[in-house]
C-alpha positions, -999 to +999 in steps of 0.1 A: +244-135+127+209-139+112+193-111+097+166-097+079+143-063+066+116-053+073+099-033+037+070-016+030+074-013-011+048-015-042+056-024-081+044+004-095+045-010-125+017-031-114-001-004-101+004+013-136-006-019-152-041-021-129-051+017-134-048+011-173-069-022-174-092-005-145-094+027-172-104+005-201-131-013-178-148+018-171-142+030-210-166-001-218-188-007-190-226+004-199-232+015-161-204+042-164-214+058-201-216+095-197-207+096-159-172+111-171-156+082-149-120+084-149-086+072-132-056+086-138-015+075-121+004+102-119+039+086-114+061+106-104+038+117-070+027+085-070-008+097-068-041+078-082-068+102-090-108+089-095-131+111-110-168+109-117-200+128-119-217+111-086-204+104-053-222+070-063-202+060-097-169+079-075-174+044-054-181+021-082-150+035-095-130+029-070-144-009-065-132-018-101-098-002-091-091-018-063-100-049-081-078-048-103-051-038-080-058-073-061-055-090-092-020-076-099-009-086-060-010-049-051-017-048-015-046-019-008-030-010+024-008+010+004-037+030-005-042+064+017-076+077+004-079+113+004-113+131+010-140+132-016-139+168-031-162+188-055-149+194-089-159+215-119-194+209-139-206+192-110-188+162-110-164+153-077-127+138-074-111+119-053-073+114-045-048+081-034-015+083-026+005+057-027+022+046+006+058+031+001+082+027+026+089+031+057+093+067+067+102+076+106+069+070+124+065+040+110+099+030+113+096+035+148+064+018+150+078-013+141+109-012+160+088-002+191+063-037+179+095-059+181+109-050+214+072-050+224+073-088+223+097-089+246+124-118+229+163-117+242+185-111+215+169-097+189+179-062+180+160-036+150+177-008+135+165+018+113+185+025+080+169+047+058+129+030+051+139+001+060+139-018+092+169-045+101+164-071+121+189-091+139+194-119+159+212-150+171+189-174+167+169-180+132+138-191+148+135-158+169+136-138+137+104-164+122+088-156+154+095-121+148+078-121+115+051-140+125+039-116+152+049-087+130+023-102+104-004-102+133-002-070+150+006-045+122-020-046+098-024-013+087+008-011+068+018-040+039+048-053+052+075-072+037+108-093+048+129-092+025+168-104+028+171-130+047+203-139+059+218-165+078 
């Protein structure tokens, strides 16, 4: 029976890989000497944190990040921006997390997407943060992914394991 799942992941070594080139940038760029412009990964929270003297270079910041994050195929939905918070000496922070996978509520928002469109025979289970999809027909599941594509795009979703 054809199958497939239904991901949500990043490479964080790509993410890793963009935060270091985006640090460099800001190391050399004239418009961001003595703003005390930084981004730091912290892996293991998987947490991105921007820092800056200005709510202003805090932006620009964050432009040349998530440049380099599209450069590396890093999808910025995965990005869940935190307020903008005061910091010591004046300056201000600010904190992303990085979304991956699919926890239960959004799990259950894709299941409840795909029996939303309403197609005989195709079945989606939740196992773990992952989402599997099953049917009898191959073209049902393509349909599936298409409309999946279109109507959840606040999450960066990806079908992985495709079976037939």
């Amino acid at each position: 029976m054809p199958s497939f799942d239904v991901v949500s992941e990043i490479d964080i070594q790509e993410v890793k890989n963009a935060v270091d080139q985006a640090s460099r940038e800001i190391a050399t760029r004239f418009d961001f000497k003595n703003t005390d412009s930084s981004v730091v990964l912290n892996e293991s929270d998987q947490l991105i944190t921007l820092a800056s003297n200005t709510p202003d270079r805090l932006k620009a910041v964050m432009t040349v990040l998530e440049e380099r994050l599209v450069k590396r195929s890093v999808s910025l939905k995965a990005l869940d921006r935190q307020k903008v918070e005061d910091a010591s000496k004046g300056t201000v922070r600010q904190s992303i997390r990085l979304i991956s996978g699919l926890d239960g509520d959004r799990a259950k928002k894709v299941t409840a997407a795909i029996k939303a469109m309403g197609l005989k025979g195709i079945q989606a289970q939740i196992q773990g943060e992952q989402v599997r999809v099953t049917s009898k027909k191959r073209d049902d599941l393509q349909v599936v992914m298409a409309q999946l594509k279109e109507q959840i795009t606040d999450l960066p979703l990806q079908f992985v394991n495709f079976r037939d």
